[in-house]
N, C-alpha and C positions, 0 to 999 in steps of 0.2 A: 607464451611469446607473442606479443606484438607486431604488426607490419607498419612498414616504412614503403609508402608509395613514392620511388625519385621519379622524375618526368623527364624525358632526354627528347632532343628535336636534332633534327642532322644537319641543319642550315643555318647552324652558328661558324662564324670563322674561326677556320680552321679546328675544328670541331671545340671548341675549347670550353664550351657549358658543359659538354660530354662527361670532358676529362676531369673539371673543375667538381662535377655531381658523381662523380664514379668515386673521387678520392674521399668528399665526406658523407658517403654510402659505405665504406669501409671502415669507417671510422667510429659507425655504430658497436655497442658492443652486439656480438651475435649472438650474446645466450638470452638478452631481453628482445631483438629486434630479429628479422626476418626483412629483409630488403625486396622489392619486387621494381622492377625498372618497364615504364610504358615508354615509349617511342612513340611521341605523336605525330599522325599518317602513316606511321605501320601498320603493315596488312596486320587488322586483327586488332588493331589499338583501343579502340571503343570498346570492344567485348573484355581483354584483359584490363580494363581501366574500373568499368560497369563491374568486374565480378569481385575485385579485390576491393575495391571502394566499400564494397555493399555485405563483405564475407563478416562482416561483424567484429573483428580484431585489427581492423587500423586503426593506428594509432595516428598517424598523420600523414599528409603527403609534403615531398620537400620540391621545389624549383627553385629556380636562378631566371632574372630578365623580368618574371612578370610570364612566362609562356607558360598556359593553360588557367590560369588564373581565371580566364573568361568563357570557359566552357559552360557551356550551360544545360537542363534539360530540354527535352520536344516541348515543355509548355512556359519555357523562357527562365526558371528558375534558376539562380548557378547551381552547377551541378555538386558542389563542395559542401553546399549548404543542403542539397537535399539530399546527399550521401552523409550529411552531417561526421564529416571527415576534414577538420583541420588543415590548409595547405601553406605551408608557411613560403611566402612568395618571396625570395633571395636577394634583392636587386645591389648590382654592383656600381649602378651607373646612377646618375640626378634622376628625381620624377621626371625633371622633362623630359626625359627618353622614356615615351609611348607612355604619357602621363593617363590615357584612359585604363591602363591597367592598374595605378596607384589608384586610383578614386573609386574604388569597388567600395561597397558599404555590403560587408555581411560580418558576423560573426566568426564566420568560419575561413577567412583571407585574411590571413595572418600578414602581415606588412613587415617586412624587415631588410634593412640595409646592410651594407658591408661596413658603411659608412657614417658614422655617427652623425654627423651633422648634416649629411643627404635625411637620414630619419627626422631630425627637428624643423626641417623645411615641411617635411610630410606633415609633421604635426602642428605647425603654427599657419600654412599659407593652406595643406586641404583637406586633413584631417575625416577620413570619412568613419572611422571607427573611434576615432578618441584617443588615439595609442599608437606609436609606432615603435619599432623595436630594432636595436644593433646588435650587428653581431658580425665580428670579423672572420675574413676567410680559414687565418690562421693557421700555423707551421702542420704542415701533414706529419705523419708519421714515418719514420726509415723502419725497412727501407723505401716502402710505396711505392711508388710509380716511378719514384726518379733512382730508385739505387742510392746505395751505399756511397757515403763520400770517400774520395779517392785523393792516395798521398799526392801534395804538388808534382813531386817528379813523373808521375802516369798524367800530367794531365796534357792541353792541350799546346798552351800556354796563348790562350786566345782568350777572348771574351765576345759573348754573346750580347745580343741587343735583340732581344724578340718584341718586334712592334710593327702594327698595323701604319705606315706614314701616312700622307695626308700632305696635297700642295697647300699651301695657304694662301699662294696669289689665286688661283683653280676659284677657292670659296670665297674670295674677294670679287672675281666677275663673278659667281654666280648670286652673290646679293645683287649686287649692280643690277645684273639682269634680271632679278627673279623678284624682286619688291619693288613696291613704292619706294620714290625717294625718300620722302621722311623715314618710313621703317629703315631704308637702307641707314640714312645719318645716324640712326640712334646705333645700329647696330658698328657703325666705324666709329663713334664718339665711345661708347664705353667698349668699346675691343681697346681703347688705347690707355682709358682709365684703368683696364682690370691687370694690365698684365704683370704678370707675377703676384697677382690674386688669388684667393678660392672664390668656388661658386658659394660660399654664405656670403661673400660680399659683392655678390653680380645684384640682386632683387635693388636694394637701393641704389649703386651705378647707374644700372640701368633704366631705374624709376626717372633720376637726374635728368638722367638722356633722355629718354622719351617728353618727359615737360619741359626739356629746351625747344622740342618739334610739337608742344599740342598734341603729346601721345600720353594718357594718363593711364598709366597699367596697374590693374590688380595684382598685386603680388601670386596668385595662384588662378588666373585668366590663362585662356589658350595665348593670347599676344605675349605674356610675360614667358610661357610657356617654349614658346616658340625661339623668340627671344635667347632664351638661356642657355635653350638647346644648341642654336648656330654658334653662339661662344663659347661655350664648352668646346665645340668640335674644332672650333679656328684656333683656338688658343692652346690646346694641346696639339693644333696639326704645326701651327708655330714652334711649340718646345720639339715636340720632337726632331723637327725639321733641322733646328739649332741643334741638337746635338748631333742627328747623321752627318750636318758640316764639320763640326767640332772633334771629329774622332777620324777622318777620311784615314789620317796619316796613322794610325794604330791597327793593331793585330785585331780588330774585331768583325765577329760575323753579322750579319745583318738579315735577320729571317722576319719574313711577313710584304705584305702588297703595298702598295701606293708607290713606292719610293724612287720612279722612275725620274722625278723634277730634281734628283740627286746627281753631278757628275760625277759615276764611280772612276773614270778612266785614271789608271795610275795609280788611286788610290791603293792602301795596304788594308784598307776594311774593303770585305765583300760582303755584296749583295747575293745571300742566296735565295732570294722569294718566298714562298709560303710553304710553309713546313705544316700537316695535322701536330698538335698538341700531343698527343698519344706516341706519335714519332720522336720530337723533339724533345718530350722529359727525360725517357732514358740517357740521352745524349749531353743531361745537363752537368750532370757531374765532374764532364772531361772537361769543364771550362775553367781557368780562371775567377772570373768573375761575370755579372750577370747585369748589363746595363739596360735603368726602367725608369719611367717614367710616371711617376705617381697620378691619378686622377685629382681637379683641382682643389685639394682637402687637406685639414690640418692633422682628421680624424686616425688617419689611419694609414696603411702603404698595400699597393698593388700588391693581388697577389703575387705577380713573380717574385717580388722580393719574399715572403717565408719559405715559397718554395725553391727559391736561393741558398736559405739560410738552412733545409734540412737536406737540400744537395751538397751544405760542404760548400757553397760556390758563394763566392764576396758580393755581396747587393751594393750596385753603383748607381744610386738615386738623388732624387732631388732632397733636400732638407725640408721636414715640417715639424709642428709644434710633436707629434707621435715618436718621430726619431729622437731628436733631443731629446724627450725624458725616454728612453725606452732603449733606444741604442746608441748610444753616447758612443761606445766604445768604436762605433762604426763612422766617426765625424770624418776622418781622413778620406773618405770613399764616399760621400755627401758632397754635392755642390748646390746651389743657385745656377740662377737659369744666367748664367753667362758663359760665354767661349772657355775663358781660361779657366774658371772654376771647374767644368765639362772634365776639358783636360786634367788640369791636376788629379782630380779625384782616378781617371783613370789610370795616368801616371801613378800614383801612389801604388796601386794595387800591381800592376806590371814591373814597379822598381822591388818590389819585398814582396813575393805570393804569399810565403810563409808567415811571414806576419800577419797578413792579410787574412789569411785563413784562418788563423788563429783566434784573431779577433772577431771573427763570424761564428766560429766554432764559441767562442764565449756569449755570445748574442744569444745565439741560438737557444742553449742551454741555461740562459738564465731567461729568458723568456718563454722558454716550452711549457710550465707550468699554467701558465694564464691564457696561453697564446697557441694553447692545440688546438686542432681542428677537430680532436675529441670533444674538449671542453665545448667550441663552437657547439659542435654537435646534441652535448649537453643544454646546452641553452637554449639551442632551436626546440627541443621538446621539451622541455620547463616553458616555453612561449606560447608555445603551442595547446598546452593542457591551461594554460589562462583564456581560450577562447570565450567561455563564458561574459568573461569581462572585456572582451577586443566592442566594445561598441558604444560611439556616441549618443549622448544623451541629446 
């Protein structure tokens, strides 16, 4: 039997790398694997990390973010590479979130996205090993973490919106204040060019925009880096923002921080603030439906939505090229980044649950096959045992 090194850190929001790494740590099978979990700065973390690294049958280690990627030894070496132990690095977000952890050049830093086309930015703009590799978060297993999906009549008859908000006037003064004017320009010229964009088409936007100001960006430069970073974050703190307006007057809950720049008063959606991850999945199943916000990509869908799709609970997201071929049957409960499309889609799901659920229940189960977080799981160690070959010539 094999070990499986996961990495857990306590100071992800609302613990949710935890619960994101606990579920496809489970998902191993147990008669090949043996799971061991380090806690990095727990008492003891270094010694539990040093003795399973080094015990001679790891097989790999797993993360999410990019966290511990950059451990190193007392004599500067990474430490993955002198435990000659595999850690296949998870990331759900763009390189440019904490892009010094994508540019690691070893062998043994295995590079993988949730996000297919976050992976081909790795690989064409900074490519330190030659390879990058996809792999989606994908449907967990029932009943997991979140339980057994429950008939409509037990549920709640609400809908959840689990998200972190974000003002967008807030990161509008702080460019203002925080850059040069030209950085600021580029940054309000292609925020207006991208929206309703993905980030594969921010690098040229943005290139646009910076040579109207005499800003010539490298495609994979910390300025471009930087750059990509603040629009990502404006432009989904804008979508979301648009949908907490778009839904004030429906039954829905509202868990997660920022969302103070909202007027809830009167409203029929509540704001209940920050809920741990671990708390909140058992509780998913009594929902209706499950409104997300996909990351800016054609690739793929937020995890909430599989773990939607295996609570039995209707995914109320944004449409991208991934839904259309893949859950078609789910277009009614899809919108665009508009007010009334917002609406409808949630309309639909509150006017017919039953249907509703029906049609997630068919989702689900014709996409389980390709789209487990087994399979996932599958993959990550098939990636993992091509270390040999993770390296630029």
């Amino acid at each position: 039997m094999k070990t499986v090194i996961v990495i857990h850190w306590d100071g992800s929001a609302y613990d949710t790398l935890r619960g994101l790494l606990t579920a496809a740590g489970s998902e191993l099978d147990p008669a090949d694997y043996r799971v061991v979990t380090v806690t990095l700065g727990a008492e003891g973390w270094k010694r539990r990390l040093e003795e399973t690294a080094n015990g001679g049958d790891c097989a790999f280690a797993l993360t999410m973010a990019g966290l511990g990627v950059e451990l190193a030894t007392p004599n500067g070496t990474n430490f993955w590479e002198a435990a000659r132990v595999p850690i296949f690095a998870w990331y759900g977000d763009h390189p440019a979130h904490y892009p010094s952890r994508h540019v690691i050049r070893s062998p043994f830093v295995v590079h993988g996205y949730v996000f297919a086309d976050h992976a081909r930015y790795h690989r064409d703009h900074l490519n330190p090993n030659g390879v990058a590799f996809s792999v989606p978060l994908g449907l967990p297993g029932r009943p997991g973490l979140c339980g057994q999906p429950l008939p409509p009549s037990r549920r709640n008859q609400r809908i959840l919106f689990a998200k972190t908000g974000g003002n967008p006037v807030e990161l509008e003064r702080r460019w203002r204040a925080g850059y040069p004017a030209p950085f600021a320009a580029v940054l309000f010229a292609a925020s207006e060019e991208l929206r309703g964009r993905n980030t594969a088409d921010f690098p040229d936007s943005i290139a646009r925009a910076a040579d109207a100001e005499g800003i010539h960006v490298a495609p994979g430069g910390q300025a471009m880096m930087t750059l990509i970073r603040e629009l990502d974050l404006y432009l989904r703190a804008r979508h979301a923002t648009l949908i907490a307006e778009s839904i004030r007057s429906y039954p829905v809950d509202v868990v997660g921080n920022q969302w103070g720049h909202i007027d809830w008063t009167g409203a029929a959606a509540r704001w209940a603030g920050a809920v741990r991850f671990a708390d909140l999945m058992p509780r998913l199943p009594s929902y209706l439906g499950s409104l997300s916000v996909n990351p800016l990509t054609d690739a793929s869908v937020h995890e909430r939505v599989f773990y939607a799709l295996s609570a039995g609970v209707v995914p109320i997201g944004d449409a991208n090229e991934f839904t259309r071929s893949r859950m078609a049957l789910l277009a009614p409960y899809s919108y665009t980044v508009d007010r009334h499309a917002i609406q409808a889609a949630v309309e639909a799901v509150l006017a017919d649950p039953a249907r509703a659920i029906d049609a997630s229940e068919a989702t689900y189960q014709a996409m389980l096959p390709t789209f487990s977080t087994r399979e996932s799981m599958r993959r990550i160690a098939a990636f993992c045992a091509l270390h040999p070959i993770n390296v630029a010539l």
